[in-house]
Every structure is written in structure tokens, then in C-alpha cells.
LODOVEX-534778 format. One line per 10 residues: number of its first residue (from 1); their letters; for each residue x negated, y negated, z negated of C-alpha. Coordinates in Angstrom, 2 decimals. Example, Ala and Ser with C-alpha at 12.3 -4.5 7.8 and 13.67 -1.06 7.14 Angstrom:
<nodes>
1	AS	-12.30:4.50:-7.80 ~ -13.67:1.06:-7.14
</nodes>
This chain:
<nodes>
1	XXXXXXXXXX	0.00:0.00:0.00 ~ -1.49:-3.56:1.72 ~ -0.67:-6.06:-1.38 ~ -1.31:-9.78:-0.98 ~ -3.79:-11.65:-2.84 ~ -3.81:-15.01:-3.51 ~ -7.01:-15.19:-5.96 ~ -9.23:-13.37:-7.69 ~ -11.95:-13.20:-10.15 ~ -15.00:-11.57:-11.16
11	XXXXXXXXXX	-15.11:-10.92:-14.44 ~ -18.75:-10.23:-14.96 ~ -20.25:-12.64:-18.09 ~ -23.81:-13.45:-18.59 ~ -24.71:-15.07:-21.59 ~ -27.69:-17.32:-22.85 ~ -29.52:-16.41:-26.40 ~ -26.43:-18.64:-27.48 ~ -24.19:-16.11:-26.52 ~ -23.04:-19.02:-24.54
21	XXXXXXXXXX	-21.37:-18.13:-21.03 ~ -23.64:-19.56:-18.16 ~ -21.80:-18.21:-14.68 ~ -18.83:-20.10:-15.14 ~ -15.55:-18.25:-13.02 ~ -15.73:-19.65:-9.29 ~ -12.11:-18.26:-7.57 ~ -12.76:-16.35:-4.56 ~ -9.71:-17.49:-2.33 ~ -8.35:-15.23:0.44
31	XXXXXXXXXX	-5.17:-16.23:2.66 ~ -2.91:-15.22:5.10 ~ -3.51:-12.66:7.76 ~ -7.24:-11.94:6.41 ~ -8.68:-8.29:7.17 ~ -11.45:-7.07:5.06 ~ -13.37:-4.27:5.76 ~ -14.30:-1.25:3.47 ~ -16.94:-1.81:0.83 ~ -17.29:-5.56:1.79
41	XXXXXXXXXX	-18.46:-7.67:-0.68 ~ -16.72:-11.47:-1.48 ~ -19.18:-13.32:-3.73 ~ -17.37:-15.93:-6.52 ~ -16.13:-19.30:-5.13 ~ -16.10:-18.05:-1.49 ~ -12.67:-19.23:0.73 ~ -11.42:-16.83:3.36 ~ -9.52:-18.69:6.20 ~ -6.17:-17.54:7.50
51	XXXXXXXXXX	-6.87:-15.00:10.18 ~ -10.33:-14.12:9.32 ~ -11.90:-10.80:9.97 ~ -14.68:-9.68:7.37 ~ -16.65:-6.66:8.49 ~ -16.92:-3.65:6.65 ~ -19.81:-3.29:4.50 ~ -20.91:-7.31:5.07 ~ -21.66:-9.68:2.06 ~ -19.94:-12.79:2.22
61	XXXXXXXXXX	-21.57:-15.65:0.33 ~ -20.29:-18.81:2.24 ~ -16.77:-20.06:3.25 ~ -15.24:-17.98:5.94 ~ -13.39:-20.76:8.68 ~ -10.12:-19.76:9.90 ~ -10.20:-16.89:12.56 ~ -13.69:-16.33:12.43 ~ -15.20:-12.67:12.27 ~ -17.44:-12.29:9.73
71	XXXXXXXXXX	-20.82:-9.49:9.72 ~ -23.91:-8.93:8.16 ~ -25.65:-9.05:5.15 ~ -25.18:-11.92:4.21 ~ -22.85:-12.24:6.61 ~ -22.12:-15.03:9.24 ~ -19.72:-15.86:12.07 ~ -20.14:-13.19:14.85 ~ -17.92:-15.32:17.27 ~ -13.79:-16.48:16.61
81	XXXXXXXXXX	-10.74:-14.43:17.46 ~ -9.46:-17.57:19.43 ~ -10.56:-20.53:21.11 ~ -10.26:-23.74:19.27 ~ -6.89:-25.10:20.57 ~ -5.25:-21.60:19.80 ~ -6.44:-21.63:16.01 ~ -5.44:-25.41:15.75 ~ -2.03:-24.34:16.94 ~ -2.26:-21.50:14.60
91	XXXXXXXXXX	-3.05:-23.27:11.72 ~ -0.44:-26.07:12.60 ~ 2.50:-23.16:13.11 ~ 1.86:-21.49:10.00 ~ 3.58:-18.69:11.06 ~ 3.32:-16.48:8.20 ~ 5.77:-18.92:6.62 ~ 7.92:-18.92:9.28 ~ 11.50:-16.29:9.61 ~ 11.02:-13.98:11.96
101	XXXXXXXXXX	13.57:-15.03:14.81 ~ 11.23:-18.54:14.80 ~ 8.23:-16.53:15.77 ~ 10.41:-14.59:18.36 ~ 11.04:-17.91:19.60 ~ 7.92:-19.17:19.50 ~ 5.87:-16.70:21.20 ~ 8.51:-16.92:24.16 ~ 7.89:-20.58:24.17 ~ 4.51:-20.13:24.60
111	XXXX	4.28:-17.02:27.49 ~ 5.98:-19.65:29.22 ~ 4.25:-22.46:28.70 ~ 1.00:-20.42:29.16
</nodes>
């Protein structure tokens, strides 16, 4: 079962000799329509854009832009899922928000128009 998340934290504590916490919880931040690979790693603080792909096994230690596949250790943008004026449309639609008889109508809209 696929369940959304919304944040997270790691819950790891290091302390100084004044049993002081010193790594202070950074949300990691994951939206809509994000894939993640198996045994991928999402360091604290980290944002992954709406429609990102993350690579399996790949360490992600810096923001993750919207539609943007991710690879590597550490990882870094392998190329986008969509040109630039489809991910601005994207990301202006928000179409994960949207009922499902608007998308219908939207991807109709759009065959035509493209």
C-alpha cells in the first residue's frame, strides 16, 4: 500500500559532552507525484519537487526541482521528465488537486491544442 507523505523526520540525536542536542531536526519534504526508488536515501532538510523521480539506491543531499530525475551518489539531475513550458504548466494546473472530470477535460484541451 502507496501512502502519501507530507514530511518526515530523522530521528537520529547526537549530543555534545552537554548532553546538549547539536543536529537540530531539518524536515525532509516530499510532494505530489514523487517516485522514489528502493533503498534511496533522502538526507534531513532536502525538498522533493512535484513529479520528481529519485533513483533507486541514489543519495539525495540537495533540493530535488520539480520533474527532475534524480541518480547517483550523491545524486544530481540526470535530465527532466518535461521541457520547461510543460512543467510550468504543470506546476500552474496542479492537477493532483484537481477532480477527476477537470483533468479529463484538460488533457482533451490540450491534445488539441498540441
Amino acid at each position: 500500500m502507496l501512502v502519501p507523505i507530507k514530511e518526515c523526520f530523522d530521528t537520529h540525536r547526537i549530543y555534545n559532552e552537554k548532553k546538549e542536542i547539536i543536529n537540530q531536526e531539518k524536515p525532509i519534504i516530499i510532494v505530489n507525484n514523487v517516485w522514489i526508488g528502493a533503498i534511496a536515501i533522502i538526507m534531513d532538510g532536502v525538498s522533493v519537487g512535484d513529479g520528481a523521480i529519485i533513483a533507486a539506491n541514489s543519495v539525495v543531499t540537495k533540493d530535488v526541482p520539480p520533474y527532475a530525475i534524480f541518480a547517483g551518489i550523491p545524486a544530481k539531475i540526470i535530465k527532466y521528465r518535461l521541457d520547461e513550458k510543460m512543467r510550468e504548466k504543470l506546476l500552474k494546473l496542479e492537477w493532483w488537486e484537481k477532480d477527476i472530470n477537470e483533468i479529463v477535460a484538460y488533457i482533451n484541451k490540450y491534445i488539441k491544442e498540441y
